[in-house]
PyMOL Python script that loads the backbone (N, CA, C, O; Angstrom):
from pymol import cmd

cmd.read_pdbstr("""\
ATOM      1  N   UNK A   1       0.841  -1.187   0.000  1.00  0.00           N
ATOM      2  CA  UNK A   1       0.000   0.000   0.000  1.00  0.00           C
ATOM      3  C   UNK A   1       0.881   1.245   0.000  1.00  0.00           C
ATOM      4  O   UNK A   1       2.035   1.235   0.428  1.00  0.00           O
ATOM      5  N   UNK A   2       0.244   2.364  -0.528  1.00  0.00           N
ATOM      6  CA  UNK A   2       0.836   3.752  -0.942  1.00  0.00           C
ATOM      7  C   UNK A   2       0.819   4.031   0.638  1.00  0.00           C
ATOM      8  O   UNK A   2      -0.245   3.927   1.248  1.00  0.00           O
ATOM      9  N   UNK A   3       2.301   4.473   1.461  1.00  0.00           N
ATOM     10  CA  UNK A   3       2.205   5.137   2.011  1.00  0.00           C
ATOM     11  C   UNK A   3       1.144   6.633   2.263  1.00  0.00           C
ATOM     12  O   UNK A   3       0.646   7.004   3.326  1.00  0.00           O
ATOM     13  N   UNK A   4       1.040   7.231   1.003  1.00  0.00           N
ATOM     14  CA  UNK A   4       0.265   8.354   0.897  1.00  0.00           C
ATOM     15  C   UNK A   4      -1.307   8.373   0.486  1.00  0.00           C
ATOM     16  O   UNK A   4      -2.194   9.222   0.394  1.00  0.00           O
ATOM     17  N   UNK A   5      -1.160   6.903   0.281  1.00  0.00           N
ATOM     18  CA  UNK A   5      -2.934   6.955  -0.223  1.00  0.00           C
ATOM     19  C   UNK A   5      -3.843   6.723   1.664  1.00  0.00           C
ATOM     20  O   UNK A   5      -3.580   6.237   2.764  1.00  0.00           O
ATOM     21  N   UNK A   6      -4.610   7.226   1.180  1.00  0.00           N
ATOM     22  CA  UNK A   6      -5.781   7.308   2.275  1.00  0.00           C
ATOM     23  C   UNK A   6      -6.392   6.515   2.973  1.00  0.00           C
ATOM     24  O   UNK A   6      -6.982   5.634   2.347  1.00  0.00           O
ATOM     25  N   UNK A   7      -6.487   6.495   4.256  1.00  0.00           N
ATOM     26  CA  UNK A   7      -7.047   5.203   4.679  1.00  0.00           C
ATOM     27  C   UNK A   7      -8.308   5.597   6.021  1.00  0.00           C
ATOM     28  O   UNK A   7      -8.303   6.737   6.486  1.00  0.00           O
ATOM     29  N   UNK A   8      -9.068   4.814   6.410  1.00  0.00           N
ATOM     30  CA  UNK A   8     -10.023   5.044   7.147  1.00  0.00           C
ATOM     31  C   UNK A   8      -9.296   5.086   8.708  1.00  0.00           C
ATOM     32  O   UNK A   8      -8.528   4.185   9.045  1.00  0.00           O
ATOM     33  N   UNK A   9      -9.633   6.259   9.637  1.00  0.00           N
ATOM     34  CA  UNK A   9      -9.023   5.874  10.826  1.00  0.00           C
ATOM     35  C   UNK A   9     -10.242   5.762  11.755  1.00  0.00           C
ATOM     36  O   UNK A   9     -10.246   5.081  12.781  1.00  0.00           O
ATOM     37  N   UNK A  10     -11.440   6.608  11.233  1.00  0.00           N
ATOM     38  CA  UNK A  10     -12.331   6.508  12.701  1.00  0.00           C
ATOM     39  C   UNK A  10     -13.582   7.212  11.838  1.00  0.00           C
ATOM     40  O   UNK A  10     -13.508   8.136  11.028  1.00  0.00           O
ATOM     41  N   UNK A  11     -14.770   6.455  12.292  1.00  0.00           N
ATOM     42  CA  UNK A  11     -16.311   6.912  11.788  1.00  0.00           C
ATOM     43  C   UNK A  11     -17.022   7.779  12.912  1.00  0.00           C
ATOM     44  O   UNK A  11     -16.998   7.496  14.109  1.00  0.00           O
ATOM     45  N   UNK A  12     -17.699   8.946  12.316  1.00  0.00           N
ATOM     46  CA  UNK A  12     -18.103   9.832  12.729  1.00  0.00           C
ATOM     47  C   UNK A  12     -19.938   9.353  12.930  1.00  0.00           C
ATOM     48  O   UNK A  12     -20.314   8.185  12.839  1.00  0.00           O
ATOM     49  N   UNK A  13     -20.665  10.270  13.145  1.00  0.00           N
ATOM     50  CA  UNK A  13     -22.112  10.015  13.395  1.00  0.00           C
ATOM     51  C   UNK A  13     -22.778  11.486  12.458  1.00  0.00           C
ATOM     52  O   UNK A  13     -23.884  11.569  11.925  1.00  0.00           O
ATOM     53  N   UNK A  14     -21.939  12.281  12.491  1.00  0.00           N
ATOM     54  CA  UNK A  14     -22.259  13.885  12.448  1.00  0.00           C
ATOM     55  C   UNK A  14     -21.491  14.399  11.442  1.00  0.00           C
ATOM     56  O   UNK A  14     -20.643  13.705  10.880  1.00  0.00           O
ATOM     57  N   UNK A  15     -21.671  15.413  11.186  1.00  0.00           N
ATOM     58  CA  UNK A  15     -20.745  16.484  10.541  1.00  0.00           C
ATOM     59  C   UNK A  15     -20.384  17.338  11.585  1.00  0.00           C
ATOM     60  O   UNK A  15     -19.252  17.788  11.407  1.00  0.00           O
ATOM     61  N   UNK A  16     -20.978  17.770  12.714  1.00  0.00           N
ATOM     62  CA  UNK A  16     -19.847  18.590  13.525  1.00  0.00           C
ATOM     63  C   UNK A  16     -19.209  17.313  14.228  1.00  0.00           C
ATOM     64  O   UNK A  16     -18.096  17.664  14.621  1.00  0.00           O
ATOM     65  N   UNK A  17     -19.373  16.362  14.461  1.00  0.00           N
ATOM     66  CA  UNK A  17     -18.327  15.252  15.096  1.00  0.00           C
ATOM     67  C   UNK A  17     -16.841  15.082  14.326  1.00  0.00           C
ATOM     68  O   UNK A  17     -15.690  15.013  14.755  1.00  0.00           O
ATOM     69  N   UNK A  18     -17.503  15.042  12.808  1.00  0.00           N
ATOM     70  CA  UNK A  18     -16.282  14.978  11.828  1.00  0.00           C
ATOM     71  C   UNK A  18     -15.492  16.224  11.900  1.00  0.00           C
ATOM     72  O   UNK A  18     -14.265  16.137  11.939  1.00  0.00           O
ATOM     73  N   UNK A  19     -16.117  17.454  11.924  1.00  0.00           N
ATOM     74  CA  UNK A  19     -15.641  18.607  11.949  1.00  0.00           C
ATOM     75  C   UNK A  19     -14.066  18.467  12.973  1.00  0.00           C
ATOM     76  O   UNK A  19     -12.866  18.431  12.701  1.00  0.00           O
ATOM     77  N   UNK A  20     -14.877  18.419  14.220  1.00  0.00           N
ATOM     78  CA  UNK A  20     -14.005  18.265  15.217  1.00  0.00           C
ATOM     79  C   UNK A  20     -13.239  17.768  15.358  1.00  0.00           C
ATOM     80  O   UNK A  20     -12.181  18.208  15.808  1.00  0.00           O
ATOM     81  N   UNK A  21     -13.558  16.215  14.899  1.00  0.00           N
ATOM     82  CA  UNK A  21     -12.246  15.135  14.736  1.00  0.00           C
ATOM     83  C   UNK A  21     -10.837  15.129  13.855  1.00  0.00           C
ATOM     84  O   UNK A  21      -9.763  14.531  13.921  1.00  0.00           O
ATOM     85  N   UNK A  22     -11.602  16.397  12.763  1.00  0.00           N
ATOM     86  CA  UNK A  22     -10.845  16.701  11.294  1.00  0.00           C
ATOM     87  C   UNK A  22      -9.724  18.353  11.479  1.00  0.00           C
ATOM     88  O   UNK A  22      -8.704  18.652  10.856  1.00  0.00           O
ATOM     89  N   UNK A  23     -10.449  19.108  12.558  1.00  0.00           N
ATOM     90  CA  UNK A  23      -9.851  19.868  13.569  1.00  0.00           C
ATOM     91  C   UNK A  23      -8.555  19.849  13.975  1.00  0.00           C
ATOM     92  O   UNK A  23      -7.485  20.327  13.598  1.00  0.00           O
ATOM     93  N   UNK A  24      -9.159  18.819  15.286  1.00  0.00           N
ATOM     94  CA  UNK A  24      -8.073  18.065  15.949  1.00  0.00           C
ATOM     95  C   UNK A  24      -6.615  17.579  15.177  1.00  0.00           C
ATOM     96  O   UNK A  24      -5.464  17.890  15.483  1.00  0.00           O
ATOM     97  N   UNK A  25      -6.980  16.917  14.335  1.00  0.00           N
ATOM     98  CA  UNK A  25      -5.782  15.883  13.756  1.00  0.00           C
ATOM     99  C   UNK A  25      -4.946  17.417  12.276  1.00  0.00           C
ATOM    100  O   UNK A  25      -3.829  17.617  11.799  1.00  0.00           O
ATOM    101  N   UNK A  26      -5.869  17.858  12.180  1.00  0.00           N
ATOM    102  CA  UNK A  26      -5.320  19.244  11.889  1.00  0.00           C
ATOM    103  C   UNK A  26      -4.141  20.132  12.355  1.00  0.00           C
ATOM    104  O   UNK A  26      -3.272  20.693  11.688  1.00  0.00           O
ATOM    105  N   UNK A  27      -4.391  20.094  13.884  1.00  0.00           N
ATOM    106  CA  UNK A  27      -3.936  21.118  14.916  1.00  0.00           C
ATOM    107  C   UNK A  27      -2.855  20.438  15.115  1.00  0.00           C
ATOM    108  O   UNK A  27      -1.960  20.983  15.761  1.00  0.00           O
ATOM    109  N   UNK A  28      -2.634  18.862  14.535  1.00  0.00           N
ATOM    110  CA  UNK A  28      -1.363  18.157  14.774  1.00  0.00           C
ATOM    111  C   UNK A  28      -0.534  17.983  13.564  1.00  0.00           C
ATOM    112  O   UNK A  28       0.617  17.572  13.708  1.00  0.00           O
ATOM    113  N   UNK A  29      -1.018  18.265  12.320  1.00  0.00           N
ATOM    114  CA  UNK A  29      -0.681  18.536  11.049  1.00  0.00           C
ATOM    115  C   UNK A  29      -0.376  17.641  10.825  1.00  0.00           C
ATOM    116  O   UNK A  29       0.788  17.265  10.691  1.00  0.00           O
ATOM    117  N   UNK A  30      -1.269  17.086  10.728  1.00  0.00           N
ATOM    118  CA  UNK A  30      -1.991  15.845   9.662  1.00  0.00           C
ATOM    119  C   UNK A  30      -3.123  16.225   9.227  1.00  0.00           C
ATOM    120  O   UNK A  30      -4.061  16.666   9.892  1.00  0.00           O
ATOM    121  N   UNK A  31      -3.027  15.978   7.512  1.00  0.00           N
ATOM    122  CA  UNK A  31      -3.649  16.315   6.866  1.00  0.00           C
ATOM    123  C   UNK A  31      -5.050  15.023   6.698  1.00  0.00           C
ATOM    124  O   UNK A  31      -4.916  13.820   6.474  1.00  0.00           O
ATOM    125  N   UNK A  32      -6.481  15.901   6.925  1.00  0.00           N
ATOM    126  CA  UNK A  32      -7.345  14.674   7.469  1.00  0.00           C
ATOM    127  C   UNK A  32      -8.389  15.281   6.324  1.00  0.00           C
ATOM    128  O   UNK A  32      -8.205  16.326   5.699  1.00  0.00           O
ATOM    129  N   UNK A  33      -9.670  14.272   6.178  1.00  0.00           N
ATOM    130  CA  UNK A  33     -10.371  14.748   5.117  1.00  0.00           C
ATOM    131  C   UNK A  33     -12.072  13.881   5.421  1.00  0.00           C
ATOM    132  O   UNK A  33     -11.694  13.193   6.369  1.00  0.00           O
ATOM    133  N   UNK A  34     -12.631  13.739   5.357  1.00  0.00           N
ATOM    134  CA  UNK A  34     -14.439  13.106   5.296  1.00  0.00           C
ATOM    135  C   UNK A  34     -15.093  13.242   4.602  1.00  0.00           C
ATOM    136  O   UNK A  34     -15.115  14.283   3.945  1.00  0.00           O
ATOM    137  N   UNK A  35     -16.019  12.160   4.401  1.00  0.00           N
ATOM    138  CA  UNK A  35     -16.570  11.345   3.736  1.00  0.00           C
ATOM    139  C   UNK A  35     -17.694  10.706   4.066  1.00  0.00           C
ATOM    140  O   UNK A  35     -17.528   9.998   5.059  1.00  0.00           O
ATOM    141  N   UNK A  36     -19.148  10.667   3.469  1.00  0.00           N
ATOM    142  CA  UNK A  36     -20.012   9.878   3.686  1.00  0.00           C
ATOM    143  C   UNK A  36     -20.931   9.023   2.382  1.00  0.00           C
ATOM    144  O   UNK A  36     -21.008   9.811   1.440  1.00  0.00           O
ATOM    145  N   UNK A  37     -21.640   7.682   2.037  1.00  0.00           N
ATOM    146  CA  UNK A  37     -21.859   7.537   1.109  1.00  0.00           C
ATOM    147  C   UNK A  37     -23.538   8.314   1.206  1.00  0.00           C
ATOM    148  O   UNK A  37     -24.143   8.086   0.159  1.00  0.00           O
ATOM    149  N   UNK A  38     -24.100   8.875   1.882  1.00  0.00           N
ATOM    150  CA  UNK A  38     -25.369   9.534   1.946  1.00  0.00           C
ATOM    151  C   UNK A  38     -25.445  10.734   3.065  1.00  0.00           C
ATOM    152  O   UNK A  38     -25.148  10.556   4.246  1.00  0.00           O
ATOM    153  N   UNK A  39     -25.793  11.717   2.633  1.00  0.00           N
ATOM    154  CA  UNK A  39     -25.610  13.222   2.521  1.00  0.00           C
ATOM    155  C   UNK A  39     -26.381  13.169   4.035  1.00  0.00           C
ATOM    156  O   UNK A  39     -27.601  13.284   4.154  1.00  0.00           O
ATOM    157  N   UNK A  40     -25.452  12.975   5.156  1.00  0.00           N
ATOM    158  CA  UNK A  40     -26.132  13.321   6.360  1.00  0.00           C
ATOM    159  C   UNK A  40     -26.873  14.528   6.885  1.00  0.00           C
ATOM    160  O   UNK A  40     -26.599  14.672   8.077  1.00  0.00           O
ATOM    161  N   UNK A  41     -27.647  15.380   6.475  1.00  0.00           N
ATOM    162  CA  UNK A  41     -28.224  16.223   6.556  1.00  0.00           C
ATOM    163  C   UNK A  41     -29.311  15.965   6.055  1.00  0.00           C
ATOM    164  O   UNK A  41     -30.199  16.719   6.453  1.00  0.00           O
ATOM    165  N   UNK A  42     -29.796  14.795   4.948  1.00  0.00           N
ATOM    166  CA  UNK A  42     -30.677  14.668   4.244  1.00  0.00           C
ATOM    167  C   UNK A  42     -31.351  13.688   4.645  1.00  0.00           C
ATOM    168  O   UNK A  42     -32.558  13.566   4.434  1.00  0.00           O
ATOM    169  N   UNK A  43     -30.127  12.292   5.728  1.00  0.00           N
ATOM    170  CA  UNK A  43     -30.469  11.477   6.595  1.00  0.00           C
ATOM    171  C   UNK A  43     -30.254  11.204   7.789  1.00  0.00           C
ATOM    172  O   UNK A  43     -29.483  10.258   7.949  1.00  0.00           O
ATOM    173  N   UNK A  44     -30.608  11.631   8.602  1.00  0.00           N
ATOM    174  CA  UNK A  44     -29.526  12.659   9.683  1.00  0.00           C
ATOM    175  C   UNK A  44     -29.271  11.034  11.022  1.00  0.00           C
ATOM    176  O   UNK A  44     -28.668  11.007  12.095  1.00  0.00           O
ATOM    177  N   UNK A  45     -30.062   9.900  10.260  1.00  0.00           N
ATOM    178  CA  UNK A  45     -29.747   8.788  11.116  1.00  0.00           C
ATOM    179  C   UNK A  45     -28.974   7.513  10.202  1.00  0.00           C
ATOM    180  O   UNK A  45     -29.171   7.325   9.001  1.00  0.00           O
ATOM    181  N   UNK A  46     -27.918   6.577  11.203  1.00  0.00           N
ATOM    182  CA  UNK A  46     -27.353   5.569  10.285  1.00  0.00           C
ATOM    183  C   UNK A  46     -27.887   4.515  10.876  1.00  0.00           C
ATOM    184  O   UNK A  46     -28.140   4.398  12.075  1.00  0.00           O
ATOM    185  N   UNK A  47     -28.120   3.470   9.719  1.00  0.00           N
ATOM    186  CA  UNK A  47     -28.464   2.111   9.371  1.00  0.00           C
ATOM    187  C   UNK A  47     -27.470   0.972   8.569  1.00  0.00           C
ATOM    188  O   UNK A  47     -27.304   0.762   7.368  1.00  0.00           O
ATOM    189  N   UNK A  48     -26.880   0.329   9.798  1.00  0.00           N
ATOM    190  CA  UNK A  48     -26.376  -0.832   8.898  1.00  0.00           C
ATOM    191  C   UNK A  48     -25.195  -0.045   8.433  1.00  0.00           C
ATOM    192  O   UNK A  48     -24.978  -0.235   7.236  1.00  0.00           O
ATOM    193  N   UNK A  49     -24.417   0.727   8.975  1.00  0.00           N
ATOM    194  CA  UNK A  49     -23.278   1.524   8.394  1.00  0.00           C
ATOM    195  C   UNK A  49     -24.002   2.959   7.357  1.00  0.00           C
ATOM    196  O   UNK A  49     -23.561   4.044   6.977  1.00  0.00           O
ATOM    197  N   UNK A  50     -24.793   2.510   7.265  1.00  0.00           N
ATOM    198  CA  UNK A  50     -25.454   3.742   5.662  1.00  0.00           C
ATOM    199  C   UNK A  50     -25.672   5.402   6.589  1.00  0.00           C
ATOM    200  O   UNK A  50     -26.377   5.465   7.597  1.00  0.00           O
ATOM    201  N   UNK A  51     -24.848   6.761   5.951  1.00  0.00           N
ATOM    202  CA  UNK A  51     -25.038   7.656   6.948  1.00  0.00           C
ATOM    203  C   UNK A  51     -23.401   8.053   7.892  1.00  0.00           C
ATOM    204  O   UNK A  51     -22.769   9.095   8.064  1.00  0.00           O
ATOM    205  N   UNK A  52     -23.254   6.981   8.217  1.00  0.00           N
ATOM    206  CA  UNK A  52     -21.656   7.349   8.716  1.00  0.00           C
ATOM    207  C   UNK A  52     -20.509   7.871   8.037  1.00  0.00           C
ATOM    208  O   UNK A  52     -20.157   7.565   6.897  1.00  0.00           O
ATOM    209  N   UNK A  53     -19.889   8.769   8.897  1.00  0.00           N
ATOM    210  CA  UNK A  53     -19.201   9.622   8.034  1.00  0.00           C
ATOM    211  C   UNK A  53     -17.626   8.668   8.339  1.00  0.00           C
ATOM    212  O   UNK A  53     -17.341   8.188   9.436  1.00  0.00           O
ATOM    213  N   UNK A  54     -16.695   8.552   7.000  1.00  0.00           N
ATOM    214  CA  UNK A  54     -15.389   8.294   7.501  1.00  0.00           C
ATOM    215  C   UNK A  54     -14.677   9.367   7.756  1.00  0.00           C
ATOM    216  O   UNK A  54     -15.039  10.539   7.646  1.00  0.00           O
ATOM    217  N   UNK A  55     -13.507   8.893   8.150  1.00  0.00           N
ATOM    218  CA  UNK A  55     -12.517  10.109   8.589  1.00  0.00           C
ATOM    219  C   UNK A  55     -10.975   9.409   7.792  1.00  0.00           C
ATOM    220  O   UNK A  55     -10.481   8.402   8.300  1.00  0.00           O
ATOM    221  N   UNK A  56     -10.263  10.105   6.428  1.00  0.00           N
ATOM    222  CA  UNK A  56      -9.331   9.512   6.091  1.00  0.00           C
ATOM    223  C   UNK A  56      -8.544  10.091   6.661  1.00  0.00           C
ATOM    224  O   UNK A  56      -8.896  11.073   7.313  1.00  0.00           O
ATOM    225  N   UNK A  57      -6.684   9.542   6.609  1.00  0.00           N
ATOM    226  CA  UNK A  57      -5.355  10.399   6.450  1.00  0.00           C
ATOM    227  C   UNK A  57      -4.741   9.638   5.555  1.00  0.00           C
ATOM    228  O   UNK A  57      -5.283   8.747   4.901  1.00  0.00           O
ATOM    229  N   UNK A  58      -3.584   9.969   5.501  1.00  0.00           N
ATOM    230  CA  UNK A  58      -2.559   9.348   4.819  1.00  0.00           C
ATOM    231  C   UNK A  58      -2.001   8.164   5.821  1.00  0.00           C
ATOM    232  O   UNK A  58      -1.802   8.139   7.036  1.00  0.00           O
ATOM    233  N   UNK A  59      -1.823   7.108   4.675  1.00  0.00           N
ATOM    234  CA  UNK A  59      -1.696   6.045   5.852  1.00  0.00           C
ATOM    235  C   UNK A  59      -0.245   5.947   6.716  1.00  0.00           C
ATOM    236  O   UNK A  59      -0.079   5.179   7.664  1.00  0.00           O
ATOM    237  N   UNK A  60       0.652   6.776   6.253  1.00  0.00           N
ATOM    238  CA  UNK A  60       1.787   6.551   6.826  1.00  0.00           C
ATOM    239  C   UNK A  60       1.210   7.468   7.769  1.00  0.00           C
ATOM    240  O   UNK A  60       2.268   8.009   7.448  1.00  0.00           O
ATOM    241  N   UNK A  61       0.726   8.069   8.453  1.00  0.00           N
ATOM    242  CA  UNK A  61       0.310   9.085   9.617  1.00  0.00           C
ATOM    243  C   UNK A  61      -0.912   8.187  10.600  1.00  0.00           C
ATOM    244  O   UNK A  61      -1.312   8.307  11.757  1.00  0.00           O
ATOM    245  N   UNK A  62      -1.285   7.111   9.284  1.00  0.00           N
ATOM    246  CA  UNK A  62      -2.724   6.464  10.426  1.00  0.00           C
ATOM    247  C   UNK A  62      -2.773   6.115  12.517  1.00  0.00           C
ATOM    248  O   UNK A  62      -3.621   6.091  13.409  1.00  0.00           O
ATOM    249  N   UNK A  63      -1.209   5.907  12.360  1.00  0.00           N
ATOM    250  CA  UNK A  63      -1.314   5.305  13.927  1.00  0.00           C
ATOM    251  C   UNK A  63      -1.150   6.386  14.868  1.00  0.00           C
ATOM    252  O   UNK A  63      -1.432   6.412  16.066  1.00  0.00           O
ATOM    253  N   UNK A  64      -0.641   7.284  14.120  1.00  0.00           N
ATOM    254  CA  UNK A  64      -0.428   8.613  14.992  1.00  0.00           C
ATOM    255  C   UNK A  64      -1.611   9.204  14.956  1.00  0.00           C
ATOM    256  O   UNK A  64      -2.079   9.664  15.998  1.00  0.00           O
ATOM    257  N   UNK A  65      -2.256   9.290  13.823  1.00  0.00           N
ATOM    258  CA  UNK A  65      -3.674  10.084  14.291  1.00  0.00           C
ATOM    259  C   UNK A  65      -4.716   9.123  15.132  1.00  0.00           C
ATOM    260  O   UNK A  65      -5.594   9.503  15.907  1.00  0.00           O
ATOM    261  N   UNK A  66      -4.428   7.980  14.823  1.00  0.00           N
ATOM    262  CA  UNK A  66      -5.389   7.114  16.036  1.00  0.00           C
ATOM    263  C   UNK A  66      -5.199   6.834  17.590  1.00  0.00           C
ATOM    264  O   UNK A  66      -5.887   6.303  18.462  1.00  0.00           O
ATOM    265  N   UNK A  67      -3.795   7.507  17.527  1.00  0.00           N
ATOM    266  CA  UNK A  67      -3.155   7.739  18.796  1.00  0.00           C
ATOM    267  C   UNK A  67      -3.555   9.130  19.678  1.00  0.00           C
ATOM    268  O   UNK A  67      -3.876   9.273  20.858  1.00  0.00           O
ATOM    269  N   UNK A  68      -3.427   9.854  18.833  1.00  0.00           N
ATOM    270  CA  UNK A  68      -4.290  11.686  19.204  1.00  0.00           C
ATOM    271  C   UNK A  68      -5.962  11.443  19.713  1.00  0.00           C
ATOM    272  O   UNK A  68      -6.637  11.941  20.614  1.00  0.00           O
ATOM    273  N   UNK A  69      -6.197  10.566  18.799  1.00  0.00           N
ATOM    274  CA  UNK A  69      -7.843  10.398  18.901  1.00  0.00           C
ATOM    275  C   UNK A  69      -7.849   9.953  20.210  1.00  0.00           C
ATOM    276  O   UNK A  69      -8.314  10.565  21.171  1.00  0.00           O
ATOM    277  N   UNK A  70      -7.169   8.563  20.218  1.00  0.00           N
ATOM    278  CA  UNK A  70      -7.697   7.864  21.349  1.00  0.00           C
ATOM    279  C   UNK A  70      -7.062   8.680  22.574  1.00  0.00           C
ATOM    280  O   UNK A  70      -7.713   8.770  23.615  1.00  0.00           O
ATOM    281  N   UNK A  71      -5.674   9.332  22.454  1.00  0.00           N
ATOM    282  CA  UNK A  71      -5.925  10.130  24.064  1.00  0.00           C
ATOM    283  C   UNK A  71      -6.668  11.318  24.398  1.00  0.00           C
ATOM    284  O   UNK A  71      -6.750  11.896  25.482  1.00  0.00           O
ATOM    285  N   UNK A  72      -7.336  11.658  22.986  1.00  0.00           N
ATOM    286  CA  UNK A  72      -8.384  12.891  23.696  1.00  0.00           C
ATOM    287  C   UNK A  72      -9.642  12.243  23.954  1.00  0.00           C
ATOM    288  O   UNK A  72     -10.391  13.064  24.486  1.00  0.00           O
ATOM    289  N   UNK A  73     -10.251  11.021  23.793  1.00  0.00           N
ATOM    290  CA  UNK A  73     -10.875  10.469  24.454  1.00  0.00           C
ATOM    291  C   UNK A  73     -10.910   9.956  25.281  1.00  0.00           C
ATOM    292  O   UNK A  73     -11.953   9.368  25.565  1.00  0.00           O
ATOM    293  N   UNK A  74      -9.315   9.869  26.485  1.00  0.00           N
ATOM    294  CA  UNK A  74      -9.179   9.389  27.645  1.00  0.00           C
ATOM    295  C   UNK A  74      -9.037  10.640  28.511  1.00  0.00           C
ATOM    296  O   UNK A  74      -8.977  10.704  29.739  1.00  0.00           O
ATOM    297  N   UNK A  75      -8.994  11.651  27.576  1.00  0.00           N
ATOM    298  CA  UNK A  75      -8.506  12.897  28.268  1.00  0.00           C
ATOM    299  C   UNK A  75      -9.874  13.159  29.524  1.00  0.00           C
ATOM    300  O   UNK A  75     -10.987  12.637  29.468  1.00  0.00           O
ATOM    301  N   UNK A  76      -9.351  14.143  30.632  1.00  0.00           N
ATOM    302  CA  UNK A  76     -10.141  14.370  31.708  1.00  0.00           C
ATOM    303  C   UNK A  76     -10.328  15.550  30.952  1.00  0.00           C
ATOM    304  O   UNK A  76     -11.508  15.864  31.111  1.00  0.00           O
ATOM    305  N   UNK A  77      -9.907  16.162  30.393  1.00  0.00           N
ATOM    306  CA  UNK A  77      -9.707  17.495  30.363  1.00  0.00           C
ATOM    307  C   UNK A  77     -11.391  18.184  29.353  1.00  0.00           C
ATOM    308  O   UNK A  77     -11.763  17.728  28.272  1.00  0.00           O
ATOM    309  N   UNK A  78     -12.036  19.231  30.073  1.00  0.00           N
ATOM    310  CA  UNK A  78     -13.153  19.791  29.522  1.00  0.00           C
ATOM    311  C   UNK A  78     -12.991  20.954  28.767  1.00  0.00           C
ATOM    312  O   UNK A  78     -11.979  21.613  29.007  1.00  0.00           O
ATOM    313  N   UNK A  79     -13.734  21.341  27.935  1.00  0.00           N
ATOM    314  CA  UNK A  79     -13.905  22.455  27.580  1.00  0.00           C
ATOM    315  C   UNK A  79     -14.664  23.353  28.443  1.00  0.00           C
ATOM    316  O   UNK A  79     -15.612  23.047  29.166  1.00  0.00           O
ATOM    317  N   UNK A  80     -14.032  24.714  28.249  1.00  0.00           N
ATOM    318  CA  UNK A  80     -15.094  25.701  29.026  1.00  0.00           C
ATOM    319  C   UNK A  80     -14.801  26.496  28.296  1.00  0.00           C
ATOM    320  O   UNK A  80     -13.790  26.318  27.616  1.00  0.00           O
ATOM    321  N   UNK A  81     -15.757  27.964  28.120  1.00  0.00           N
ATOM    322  CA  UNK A  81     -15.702  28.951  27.840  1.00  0.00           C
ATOM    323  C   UNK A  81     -14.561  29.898  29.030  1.00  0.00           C
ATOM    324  O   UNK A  81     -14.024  29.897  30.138  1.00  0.00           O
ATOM    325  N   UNK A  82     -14.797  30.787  27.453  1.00  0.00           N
ATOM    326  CA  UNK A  82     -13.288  31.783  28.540  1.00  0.00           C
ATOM    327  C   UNK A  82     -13.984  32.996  28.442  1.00  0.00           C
ATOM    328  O   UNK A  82     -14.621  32.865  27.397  1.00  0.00           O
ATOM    329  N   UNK A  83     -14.271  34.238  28.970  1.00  0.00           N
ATOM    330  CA  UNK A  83     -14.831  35.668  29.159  1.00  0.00           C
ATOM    331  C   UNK A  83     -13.657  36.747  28.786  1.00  0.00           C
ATOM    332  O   UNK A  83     -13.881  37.954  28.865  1.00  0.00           O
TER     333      UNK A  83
END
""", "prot")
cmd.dss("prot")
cmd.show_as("cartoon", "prot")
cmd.util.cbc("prot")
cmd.orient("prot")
């Protein structure tokens, strides 16, 4: 496999989920991108996979961005607003 060709690291539910996730792996510069085969806005629920959004990178980056993912999902750490 192409180091540089694209590969699936993690399925979304949303478009702001993807947003965020596509954000994130951004802010670490990796270049990330999404994908769904039916226009979640038009079906805003998934069935059987149908509706879910992917999340690609480049696959030589895949373990590192699944590594970012998974510790901001262990993370304690919250968001708050700032004034």
């Amino acid at each position: 496999m192409d180091k540089s060709e694209p590969v699936v690291i993690a399925r979304a539910w949303a478009d702001s989920e993807a947003s965020v996730i596509k954000s994130l792996l951004e802010s670490y510069n990796i270049p990330c991108h999404y994908s769904s085969e039916l226009p979640s806005r038009l079906y805003p629920v998934s069935t059987e996979g149908l509706g879910q959004i992917r999340i690609f990178v480049p696959a030589a980056l895949a373990q590192e961005a699944i590594a970012i993912l998974n510790d901001h999902r262990r993370s304690k750490a919250h968001l708050r607003l700032v004034e």
